[in-house]
C-alpha positions, -999 to 999 in steps of 0.1 A, spaced: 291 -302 166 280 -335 158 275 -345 198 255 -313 204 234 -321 176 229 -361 189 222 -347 224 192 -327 208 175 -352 187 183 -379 213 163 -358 234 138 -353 211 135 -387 200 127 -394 240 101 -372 240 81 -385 211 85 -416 230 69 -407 260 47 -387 241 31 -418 223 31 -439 258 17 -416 275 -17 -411 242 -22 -449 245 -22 -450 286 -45 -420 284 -64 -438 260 -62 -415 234 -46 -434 208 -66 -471 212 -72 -502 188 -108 -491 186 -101 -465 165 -105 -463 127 -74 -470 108 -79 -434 95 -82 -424 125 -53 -437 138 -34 -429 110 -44 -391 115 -37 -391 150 -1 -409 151 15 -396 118 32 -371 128 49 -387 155 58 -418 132 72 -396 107 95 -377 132 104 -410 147 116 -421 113 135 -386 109 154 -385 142 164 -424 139 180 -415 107 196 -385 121 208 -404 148 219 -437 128 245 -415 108 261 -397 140 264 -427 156 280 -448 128 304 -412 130 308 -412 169 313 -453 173 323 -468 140 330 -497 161 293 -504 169 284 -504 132 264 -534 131 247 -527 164 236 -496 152 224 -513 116 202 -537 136 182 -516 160 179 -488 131 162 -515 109 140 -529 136 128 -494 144 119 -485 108 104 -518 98 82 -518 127 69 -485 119 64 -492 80 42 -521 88 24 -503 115 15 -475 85 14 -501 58 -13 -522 78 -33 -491 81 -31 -476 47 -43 -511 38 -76 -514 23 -98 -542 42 -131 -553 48 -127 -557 84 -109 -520 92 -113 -536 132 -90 -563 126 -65 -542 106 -66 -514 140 -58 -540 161 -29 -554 145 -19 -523 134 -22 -510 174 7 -543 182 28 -523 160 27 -497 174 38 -511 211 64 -528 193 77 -496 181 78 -480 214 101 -511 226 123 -508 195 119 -468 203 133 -476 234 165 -501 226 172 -474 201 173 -446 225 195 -469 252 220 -469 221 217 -435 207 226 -425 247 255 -448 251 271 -441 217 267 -405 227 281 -407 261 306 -430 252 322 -423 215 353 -442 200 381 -425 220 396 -411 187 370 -397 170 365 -384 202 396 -364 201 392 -358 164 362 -335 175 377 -323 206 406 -307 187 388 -297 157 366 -276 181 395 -258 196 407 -249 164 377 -238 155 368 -216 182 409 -204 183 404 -188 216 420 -194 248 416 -232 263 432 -224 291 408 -241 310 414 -274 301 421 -296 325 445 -322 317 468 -343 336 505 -340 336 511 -373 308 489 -354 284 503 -320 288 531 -321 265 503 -330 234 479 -302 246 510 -276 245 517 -293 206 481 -285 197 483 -254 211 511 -243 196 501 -261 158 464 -258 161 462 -245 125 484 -269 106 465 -299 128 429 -279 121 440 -287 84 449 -324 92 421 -332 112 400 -320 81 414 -344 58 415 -366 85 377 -372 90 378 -372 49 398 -401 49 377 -418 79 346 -414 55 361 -430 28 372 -456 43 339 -460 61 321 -464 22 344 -487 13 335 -511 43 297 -505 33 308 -513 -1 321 -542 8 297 -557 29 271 -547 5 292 -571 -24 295 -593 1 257 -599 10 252 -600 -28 274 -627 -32 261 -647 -3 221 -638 -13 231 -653 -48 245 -684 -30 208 -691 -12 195 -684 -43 210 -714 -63 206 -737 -30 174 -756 -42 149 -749 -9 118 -776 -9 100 -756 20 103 -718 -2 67 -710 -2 60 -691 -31 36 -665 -18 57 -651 12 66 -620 -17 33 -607 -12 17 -577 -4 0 -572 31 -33 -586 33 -59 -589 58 -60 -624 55 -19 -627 64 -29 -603 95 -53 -632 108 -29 -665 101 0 -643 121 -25 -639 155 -32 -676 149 
């Protein structure tokens, strides 16, 4: 079930966290290392980072549709923090010092993106959209088709858990092509959001800007670390 399966790479996800805190207060992961070094020491945890949020980003848009662009954000802050942190040392640099220490920012930032990530993945999880709630609810019982007799539910909602009871295989069938329906409908908003971003990007384009600098499209470079710490 998609809940179990958040719970578990929620939990996960918390641990890396903790995991990573914990290197840098022990010192093992520090800005005086190598890039290589730190690199080697922190790649498996930035990759598994990257997996779970992922993971997690696609339950959640499932569990709380509602909370789409929430979700978008905090995804994207994550994953950009930890590109850069890999991108700044995978970069090749005369002063590998400089490039660990920036590089070592990152890497706190990520932990506090890490961490606003988590407080979502735990309250979309604890607190889903109360219909797809009951979507997943209901498709379980008719999945498991055993007794539920010890569901507790009070006397307004008796009469619908005595209908599912009693129709659990014709709504088991509905609720399939319900959640089919709720998909499509969900890539049609991307769809559409996606048009629209084109059409406002294409907008800003043709707006003449006097202050565009010309050299923000390129690549990292040691010398871009510096002017940022100035």
């Amino acid at each position: 079930m998609i809940k179990e399966e958040t719970d578990t790479r929620t939990s996960e996800f918390e641990q890396l966290l903790q995991k990573i805190a914990g290197a840098i207060a022990s010192g093992i992961l520090s800005e005086k290392l190598l890039p290589s070094k730190l690199l080697e020491k922190t790649e498996n945890y930035i990759n598994r980072l990257s997996e779970l949020a992922t993971s997690n980003k696609e339950s959640m848009l499932i569990l709380k549709p509602e909370k789409t662009p929430t979700i978008r954000v905090k995804y994207k802050n994550l994953t950009q923090t930890l590109t850069t942190f890999r991108d700044i040392l995978l970069q090749n640099t005369s002063d590998p010092v400089a490039n660990s220490r920036l590089a070592f920012e990152q890497l706190r930032k990520a932990l506090t993106d890490g961490s606003d990530f988590l407080f979502l993945m735990r309250e979309v999880r604890d607190n889903p959209s109360p219909l797809i709630s009951h979507i997943l609810t209901f498709k379980k019982f008719s999945e498991r088709k055993g007794s539920v007799i010890s569901i507790q539910a009070s006397e307004d909602i008796q009469p619908l858990v005595k209908y599912v009871l009693e129709h659990i295989e014709e709504l088991s069938t509905g609720l399939t092509e319900l959640e089919k329906r709720i998909g499509e409908i969900k890539q049609s908003v991307w769809e559409l959001q996606g048009e629209s971003l084109k059409i406002l990007s294409h907008k800003t384009e043709e707006q003449p800007n006097p202050t565009e600098n010309k050299t923000e499209k390129r690549q990292l470079s040691l010398s871009n670390f510096k002017a940022e710490q100035n």
